[in-house]
Structures are given as structure tokens and as C-alpha cells.
C-alpha positions as CSV (number, residue, x, y, z in Angstrom):
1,X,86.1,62.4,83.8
2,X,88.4,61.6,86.7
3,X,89.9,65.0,87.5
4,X,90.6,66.8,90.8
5,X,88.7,68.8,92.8
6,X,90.7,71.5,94.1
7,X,94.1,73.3,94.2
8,X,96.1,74.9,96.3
9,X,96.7,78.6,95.1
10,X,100.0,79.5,93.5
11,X,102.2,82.4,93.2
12,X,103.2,82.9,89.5
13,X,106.9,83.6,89.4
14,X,108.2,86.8,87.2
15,X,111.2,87.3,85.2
16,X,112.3,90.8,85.2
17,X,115.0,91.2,83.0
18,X,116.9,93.8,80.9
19,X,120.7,95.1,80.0
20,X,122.7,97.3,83.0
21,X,120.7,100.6,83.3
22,X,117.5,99.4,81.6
23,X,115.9,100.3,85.0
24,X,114.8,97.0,86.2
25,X,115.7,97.9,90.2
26,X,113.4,101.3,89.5
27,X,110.2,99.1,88.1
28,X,110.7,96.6,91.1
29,X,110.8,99.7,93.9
30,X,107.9,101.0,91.7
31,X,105.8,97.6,92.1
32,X,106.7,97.6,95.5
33,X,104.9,100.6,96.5
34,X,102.4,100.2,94.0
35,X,101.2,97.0,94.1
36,X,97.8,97.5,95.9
37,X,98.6,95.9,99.5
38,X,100.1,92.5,98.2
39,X,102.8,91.0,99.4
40,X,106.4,90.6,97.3
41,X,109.2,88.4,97.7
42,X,111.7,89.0,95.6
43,X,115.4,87.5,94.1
44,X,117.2,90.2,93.2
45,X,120.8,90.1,91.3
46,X,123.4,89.2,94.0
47,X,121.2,89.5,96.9
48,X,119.5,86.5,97.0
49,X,116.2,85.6,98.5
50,X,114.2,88.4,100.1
51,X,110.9,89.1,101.5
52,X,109.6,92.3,101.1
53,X,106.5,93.5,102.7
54,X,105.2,95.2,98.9
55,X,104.5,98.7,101.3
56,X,108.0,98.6,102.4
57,X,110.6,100.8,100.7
58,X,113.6,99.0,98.6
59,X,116.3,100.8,100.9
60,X,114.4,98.6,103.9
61,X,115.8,95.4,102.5
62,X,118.8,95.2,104.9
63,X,120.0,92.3,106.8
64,X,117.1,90.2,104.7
65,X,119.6,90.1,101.8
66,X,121.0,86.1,100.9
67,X,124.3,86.6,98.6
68,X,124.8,84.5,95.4
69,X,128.2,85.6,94.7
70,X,128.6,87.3,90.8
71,X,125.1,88.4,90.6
72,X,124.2,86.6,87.4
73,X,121.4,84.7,88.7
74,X,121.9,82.1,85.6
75,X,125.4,81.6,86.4
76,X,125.1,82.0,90.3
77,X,122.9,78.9,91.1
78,X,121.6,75.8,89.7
79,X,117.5,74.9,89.9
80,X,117.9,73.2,93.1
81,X,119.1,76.3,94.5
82,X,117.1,78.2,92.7
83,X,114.1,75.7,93.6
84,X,115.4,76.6,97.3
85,X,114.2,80.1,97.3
86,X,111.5,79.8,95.3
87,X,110.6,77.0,98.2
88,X,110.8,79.4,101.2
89,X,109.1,82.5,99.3
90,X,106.1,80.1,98.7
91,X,105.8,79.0,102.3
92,X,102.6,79.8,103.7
93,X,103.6,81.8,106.4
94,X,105.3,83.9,104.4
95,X,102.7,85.4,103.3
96,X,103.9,86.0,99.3
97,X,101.5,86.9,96.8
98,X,103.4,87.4,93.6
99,X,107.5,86.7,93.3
100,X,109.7,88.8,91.1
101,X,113.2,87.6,89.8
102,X,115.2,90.5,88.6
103,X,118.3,89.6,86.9
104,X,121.5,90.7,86.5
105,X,122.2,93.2,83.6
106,X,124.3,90.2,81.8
107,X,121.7,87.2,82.8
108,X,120.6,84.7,80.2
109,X,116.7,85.1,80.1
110,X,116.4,81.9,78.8
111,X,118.3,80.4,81.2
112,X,116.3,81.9,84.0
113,X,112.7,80.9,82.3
114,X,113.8,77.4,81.7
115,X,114.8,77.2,85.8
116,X,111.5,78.7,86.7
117,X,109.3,76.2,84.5
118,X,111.7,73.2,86.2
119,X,110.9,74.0,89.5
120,X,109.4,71.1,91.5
121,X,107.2,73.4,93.9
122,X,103.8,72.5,93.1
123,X,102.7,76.0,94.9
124,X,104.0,78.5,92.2
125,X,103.6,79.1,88.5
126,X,105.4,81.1,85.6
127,X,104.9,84.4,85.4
128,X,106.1,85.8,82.4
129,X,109.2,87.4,81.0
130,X,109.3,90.8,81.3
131,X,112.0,92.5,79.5
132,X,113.1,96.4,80.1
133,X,114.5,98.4,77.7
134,X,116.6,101.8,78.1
135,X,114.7,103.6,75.2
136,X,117.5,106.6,75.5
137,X,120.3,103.6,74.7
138,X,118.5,101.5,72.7
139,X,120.6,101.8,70.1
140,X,124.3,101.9,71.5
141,X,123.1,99.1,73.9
142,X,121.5,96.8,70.5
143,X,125.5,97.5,69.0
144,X,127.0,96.3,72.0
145,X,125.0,93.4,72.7
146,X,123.2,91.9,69.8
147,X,121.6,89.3,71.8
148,X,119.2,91.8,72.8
149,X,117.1,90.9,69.5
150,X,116.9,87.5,70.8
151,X,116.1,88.8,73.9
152,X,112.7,90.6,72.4
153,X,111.8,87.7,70.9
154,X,111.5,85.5,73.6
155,X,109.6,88.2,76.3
156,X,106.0,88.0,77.3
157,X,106.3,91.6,78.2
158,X,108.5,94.3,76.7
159,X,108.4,97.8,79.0
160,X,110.4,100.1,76.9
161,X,111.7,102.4,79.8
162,X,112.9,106.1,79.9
163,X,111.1,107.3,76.9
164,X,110.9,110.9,78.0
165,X,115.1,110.9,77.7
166,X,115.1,109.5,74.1
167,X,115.0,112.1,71.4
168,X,113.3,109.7,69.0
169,X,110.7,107.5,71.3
170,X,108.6,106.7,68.5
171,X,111.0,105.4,66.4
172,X,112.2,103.3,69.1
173,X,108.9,101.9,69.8
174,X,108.8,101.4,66.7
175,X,111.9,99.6,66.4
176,X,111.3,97.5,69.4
177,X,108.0,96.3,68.1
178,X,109.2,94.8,64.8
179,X,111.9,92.7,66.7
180,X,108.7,90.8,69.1
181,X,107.2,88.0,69.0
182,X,104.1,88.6,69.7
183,X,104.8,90.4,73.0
184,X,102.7,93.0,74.5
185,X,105.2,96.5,74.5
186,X,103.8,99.3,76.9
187,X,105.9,102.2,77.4
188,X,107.3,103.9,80.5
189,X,109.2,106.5,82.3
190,X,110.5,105.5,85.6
191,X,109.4,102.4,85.3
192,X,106.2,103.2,86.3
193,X,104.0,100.3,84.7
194,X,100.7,99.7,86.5
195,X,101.6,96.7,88.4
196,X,97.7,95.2,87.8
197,X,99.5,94.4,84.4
198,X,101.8,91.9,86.0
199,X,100.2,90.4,88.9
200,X,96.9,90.8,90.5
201,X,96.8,93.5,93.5
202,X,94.7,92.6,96.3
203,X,93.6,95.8,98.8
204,X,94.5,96.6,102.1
205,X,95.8,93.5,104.4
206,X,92.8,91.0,103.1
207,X,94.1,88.2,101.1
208,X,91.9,87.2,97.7
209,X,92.9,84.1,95.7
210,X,95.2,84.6,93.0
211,X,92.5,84.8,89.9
212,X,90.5,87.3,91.9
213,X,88.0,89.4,90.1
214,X,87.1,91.4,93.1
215,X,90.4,93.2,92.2
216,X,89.6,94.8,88.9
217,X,86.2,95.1,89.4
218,X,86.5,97.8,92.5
219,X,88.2,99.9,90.1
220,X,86.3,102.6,88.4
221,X,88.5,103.8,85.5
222,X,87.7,103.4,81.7
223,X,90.5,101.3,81.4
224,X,89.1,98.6,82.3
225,X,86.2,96.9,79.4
226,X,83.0,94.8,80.4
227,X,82.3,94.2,76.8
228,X,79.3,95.0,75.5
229,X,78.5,94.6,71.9
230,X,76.5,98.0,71.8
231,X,79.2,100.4,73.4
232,X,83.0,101.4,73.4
233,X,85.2,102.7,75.6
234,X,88.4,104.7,75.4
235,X,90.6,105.8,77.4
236,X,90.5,109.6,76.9
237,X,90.7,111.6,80.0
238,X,93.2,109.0,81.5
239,X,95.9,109.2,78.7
240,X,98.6,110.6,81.2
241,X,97.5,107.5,84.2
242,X,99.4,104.4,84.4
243,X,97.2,102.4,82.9
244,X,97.0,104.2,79.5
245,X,99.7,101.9,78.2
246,X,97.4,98.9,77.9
247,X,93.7,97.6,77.6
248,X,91.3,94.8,79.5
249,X,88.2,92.9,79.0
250,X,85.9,91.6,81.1
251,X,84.1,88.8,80.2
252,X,80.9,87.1,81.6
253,X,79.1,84.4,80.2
254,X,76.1,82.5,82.1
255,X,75.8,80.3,78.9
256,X,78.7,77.5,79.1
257,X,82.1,77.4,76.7
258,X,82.2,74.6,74.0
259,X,86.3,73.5,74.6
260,X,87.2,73.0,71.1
261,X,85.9,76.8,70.2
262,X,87.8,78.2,73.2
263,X,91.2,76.3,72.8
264,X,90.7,77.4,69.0
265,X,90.8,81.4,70.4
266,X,93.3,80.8,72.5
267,X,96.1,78.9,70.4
268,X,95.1,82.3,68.1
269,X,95.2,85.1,70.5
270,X,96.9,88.0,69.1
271,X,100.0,89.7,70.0
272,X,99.8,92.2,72.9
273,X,97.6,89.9,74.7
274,X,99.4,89.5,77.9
275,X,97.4,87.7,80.4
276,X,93.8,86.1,80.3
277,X,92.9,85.2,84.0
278,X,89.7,83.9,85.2
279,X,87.2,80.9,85.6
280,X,85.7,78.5,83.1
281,X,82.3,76.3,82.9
282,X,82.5,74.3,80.0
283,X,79.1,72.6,81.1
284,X,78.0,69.0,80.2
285,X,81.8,68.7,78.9
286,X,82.7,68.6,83.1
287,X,79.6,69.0,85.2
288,X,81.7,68.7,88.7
289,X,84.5,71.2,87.9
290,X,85.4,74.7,86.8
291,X,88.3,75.6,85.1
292,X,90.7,78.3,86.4
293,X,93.0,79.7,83.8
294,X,96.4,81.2,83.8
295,X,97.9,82.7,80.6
296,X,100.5,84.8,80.3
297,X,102.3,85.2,77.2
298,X,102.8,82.3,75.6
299,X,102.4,80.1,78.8
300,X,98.9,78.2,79.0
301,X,97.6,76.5,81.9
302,X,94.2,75.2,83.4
303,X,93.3,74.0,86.7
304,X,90.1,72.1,87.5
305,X,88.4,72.6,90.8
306,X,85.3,71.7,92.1
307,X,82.3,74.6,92.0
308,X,81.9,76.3,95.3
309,X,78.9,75.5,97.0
310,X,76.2,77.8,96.1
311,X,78.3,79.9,93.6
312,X,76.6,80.9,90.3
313,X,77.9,78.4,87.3
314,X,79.4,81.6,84.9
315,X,82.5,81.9,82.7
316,X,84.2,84.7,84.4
317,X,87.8,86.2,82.5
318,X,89.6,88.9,82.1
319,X,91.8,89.9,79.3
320,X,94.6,92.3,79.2
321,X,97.3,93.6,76.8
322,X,98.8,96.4,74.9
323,X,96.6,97.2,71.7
324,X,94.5,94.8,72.0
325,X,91.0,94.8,70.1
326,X,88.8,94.5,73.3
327,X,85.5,94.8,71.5
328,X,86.8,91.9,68.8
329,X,87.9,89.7,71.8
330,X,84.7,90.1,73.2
331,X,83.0,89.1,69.7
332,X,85.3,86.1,69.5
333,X,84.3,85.1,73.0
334,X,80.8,84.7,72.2
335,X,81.3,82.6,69.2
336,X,82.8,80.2,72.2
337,X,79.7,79.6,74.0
338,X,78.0,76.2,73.8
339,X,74.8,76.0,71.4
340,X,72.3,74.7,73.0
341,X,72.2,71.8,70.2
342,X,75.4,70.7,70.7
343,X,74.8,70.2,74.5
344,X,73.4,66.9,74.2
345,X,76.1,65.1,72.4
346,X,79.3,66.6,74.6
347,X,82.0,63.7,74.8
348,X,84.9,63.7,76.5
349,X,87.3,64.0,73.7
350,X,86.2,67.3,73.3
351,X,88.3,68.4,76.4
352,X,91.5,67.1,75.4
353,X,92.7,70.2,74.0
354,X,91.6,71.7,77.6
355,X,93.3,68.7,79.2
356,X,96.8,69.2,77.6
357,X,96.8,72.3,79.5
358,X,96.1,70.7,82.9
359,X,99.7,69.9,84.8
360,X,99.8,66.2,85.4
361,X,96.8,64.8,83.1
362,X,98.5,65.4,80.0
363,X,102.1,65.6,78.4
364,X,103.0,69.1,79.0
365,X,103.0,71.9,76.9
366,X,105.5,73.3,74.7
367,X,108.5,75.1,77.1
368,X,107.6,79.1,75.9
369,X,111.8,80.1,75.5
């Protein structure tokens, strides 16, 4: 197969969106001091395009503030000037490792996705739709703006914010999960969601590619799953941490993915799977190249590059959602690999599910709002 050999790494672009008071601007500061030494440029309401060292605090912004006049960021710019931005956030000297576009409390969601997929810089990628929700005003805010259903429906995401002010959380949990689509809903106060969930955070000042494993795997707590078919995990002790609001898996695989098994468990992952990251060897089917992966959501999207010299030839992902069955997943994993019969007879029509998937070789996929 005639594919190429490398890419350049990309910064996946997230929508942060929710109605006035949800406490969007209180989740971004909360990323920003949280997010593990990377780096965060940011478009926020009226202010435009600014980079934010992800250390620094939000009242730091200052004169690096850009103005779009009303604040609605749908209604403020077209995608060229959106595309603008996104264009000098992506630069290499700036330095960005994951940008964040928090709307105004009246944006269009939508709107803002559809801009972000249209882009014409080749250096970033969607992020996902996250959507906040004021769990103490859920329900005046649902009378006064009905769109908010639609809203749900269309997030990746769904952080369902001040639940220690609502008098009936679990009812509004509740609630908010019958109205997704398949979203993953964690739940918050302060919007203090584990930023790991959104983007990958990379330690200290060294930079590590965008679908590091290094990341996760220098963590120690339960939350995270190496699945093994004879154990479990839970997350007991941790219940209170950040991270108790969702689940991962890590996968390893030395044995090679048959495509058509894996594109059948992805076009059937279950709700509350937010993101699968990592690296695939689909074997005989492409002997030169391994496949990167990007999912979040809805959104789908491989990369081939050519194996590093001298790295091992392994399927390497990660998984993570919000009650998600980590042990099943891993099950359903397995049932991927390539049987050693079938090896012999791998044609290339058995990537074209894969291929769909791979920006420029194929038609592209579906548009997720």
C-alpha cells in the first residue's frame, strides 16, 4: 500500500462549552494549573487568542488578550478568522500542547465544532465537545433555554458542574444522562475534572508527542487499568481524587490487530468511552507503518507512520471514559488480534475500513455535530 510515512504531531482542539454560570472559566483556570507541565493556548469568549503558559494563573492573561467584539465566538468570526488563531496557537514556537475554546454562555456548539473540523491547518485536530452543566440550575436553566437538550446530545463530554450546591445531584445526573448521546458524564465541583481526561499532560518542561504513553504510565494510582484477564481493579481508596469520575485501560498486544475486527469494536464502542489514544500494528495488512489513533467521542481518525527504528512492533492503547466496562474492553480487544491462520492471506481490502479513517486517502468521515 502507498501510504505515508510520518506526520507532524497535532494539537487536538477542545470545545468547552456550557450556558452563563455553568463554570466553564473555573474548569479552564483549573486545567491551567493542573495540566501536568503542558502548555495551553486558549480562545476564550471576547478575548480572543491567547497563550497561556498552562503553570500560569488565569488573572496573568493581561495585555495577551485579542478582542472579538460580542463574545459569541460563533457569531464573532468566521473560519478564516477562526483558522487565524488556531494558525498562530499551532506555530511551533509557540510551544502549544493542547488548545481550549471556551465559548460564550449563548454560543452555538454546533457552530463552533463545524469551524474546528473546517480548519485548513494540517497541524491540529478535534478535540471533543465538552459541555458544562450548572447542576444547582439545571433545571431553571433547561426552562429557559431548551436548546440545552440538543446541546447534550451533541457533546463528547458532559462535566455536570457544582453538584455539592444542588439539593438533588442524583437526580440530575440522572437527568442529564438520559438526554446523551452516548457521551461520557463525569461529575464535578469546581470544575475540577482531572485534565488527563481531556488532553494528555506531559511532566515538567520535557515535551512527549501527543499519543504519549510515558504519561499515564508514570502514574501509580488504581485508576488507571493494564487489563489482565485474571484480576480487577477498583477504585476504592481514591473515591474522593479527581480521577474517581472515570476509568482507563491499558492495552498491549505483541500479537498484530486483524482491521476488520478492530474497526468492528470501534464503530461499537459504548457510551462513556471518551478517548482511545495509542498505536496500532496491523501486521502483514501494512508491514512499513503503524497506525496512530485519535478518538474522541464520536471523532475517529488514523495516522500511518513509519516504525521507529529499533522500536518493538506492539499495539499500544489506552482507553478512557466514565463507566466504562474496562475488563470487557479488554476481552473485546483480544478477540481483535490476528490468528495466526489468517496471516497468510491479508489483502489490502481488509484496511479500507482503517483507511476511511486516514485524512486525505479516503472520503472523510461522517462530521460528529
Amino acid at each position: 500500500m502507498s501510504q505515508p510515512s510520518g506526520r507532524s504531531r497535532q494539537i487536538p482542539v477542545v470545545v468547552l462549552a456550557g450556558f452563563l454560570g455553568s463554570g466553564k472559566t473555573t474548569l479552564l483556570n483549573h486545567l491551567l494549573h493542573r495540566s501536568g507541565g503542558s502548555r495551553i493556548g486558549a480562545i476564550v469568549n471576547d478575548f480572543g487568542a491567547i497563550e497561556i503558559d498552562a503553570m500560569a494563573v488565569a488573572g496573568a492573561l493581561g495585555d495577551s488578550t485579542v478582542s472579538l467584539g460580542n463574545g459569541c465566538l460563533c457569531c464573532a468570526v468566521d473560519v478564516t478568522e477562526l483558522d487565524g488563531y488556531l494558525a498562530r496557537l499551532a506555530q511551533p514556537d509557540a510551544g502549544i500542547d493542547v488548545i481550549v475554546i471556551e465559548a460564550s454562555g449563548l454560543a452555538e456548539p454546533q457552530e463552533l465544532v463545524r469551524m474546528v473540523l473546517a480548519s485548513e491547518q494540517p497541524e491540529i485536530v478535534y478535540g471533543g465537545l465538552v459541555e458544562v452543566v450548572d447542576a444547582a440550575e439545571f433545571d431553571d436553566t433547561r426552562a429557559r433555554h431548551p436548546e440545552l437538550d440538543r446541546h447534550l446530545a451533541l457533546a463528547d463530554l458532559v462535566v455536570v458542574n457544582k453538584l455539592d450546591r444542588a439539593p438533588d445531584a442524583d437526580r440530575v445526573q440522572k437527568t442529564v444522562r438520559s438526554l446523551v448521546d452516548d457521551a461520557a458524564v463525569v461529575s464535578a465541583t469546581y470544575g475540577r475534572v482531572d485534565p488527563e481526561f481531556l488532553f494528555d499532560c506531559r511532566p515538567g518542561t520535557e515535551r512527549i508527542g501527543q499519543l504519549s504513553f510515558d504519561d499515564l504510565h508514570d502514574h501509580t494510582d488504581d485508576h488507571e487499568h493494564t487489563y489482565d484477564p485474571d484480576h480487577t481493579h477498583g477504585d476504592g481508596e481514591h473515591a474522593g481524587h479527581l480521577h474517581s469520575g472515570y476509568d482507563s485501560l491499558s492495552y498491549v498486544s505483541e500479537v498484530p490487530l486483524d482491521p476488520r475486527r478492530l474497526m468492528r469494536f470501534l464503530d461499537s464502542r459504548p457510551g462513556g468511552l471518551y478517548r482511545i489514544k495509542g498505536y496500532v500494528d496491523f501486521g502483514p495488512y501494512d508491514a512499513r507503518n503503524r497506525y496512530a489513533v485519535h478518538a474522541v467521542g464520536r471523532f475517529l481518525r488514523f495516522y500511518p507512520e513509519a516504525w521507529p527504528a529499533g522500536a518493538p512492533r506492539l499495539t499500544q492503547l489506552v482507553l478512557i471514559g466514565s463507566g466504562i466496562d474496562t475488563a470487557a474492553l479488554g476481552k473485546e480487544l483480544e478477540e481483535c488480534r490476528l490468528e495466526t491462520q489468517d496471516a497468510p492471506h491479508a489483502d489490502e481490502t481488509g484496511m479500507w475500513g482503517v483507511l476511511r479513517y486516514v485524512q486525505g486517502t479516503e472520503e472523510e468521515p461522517e462530521d460528529p455535530a
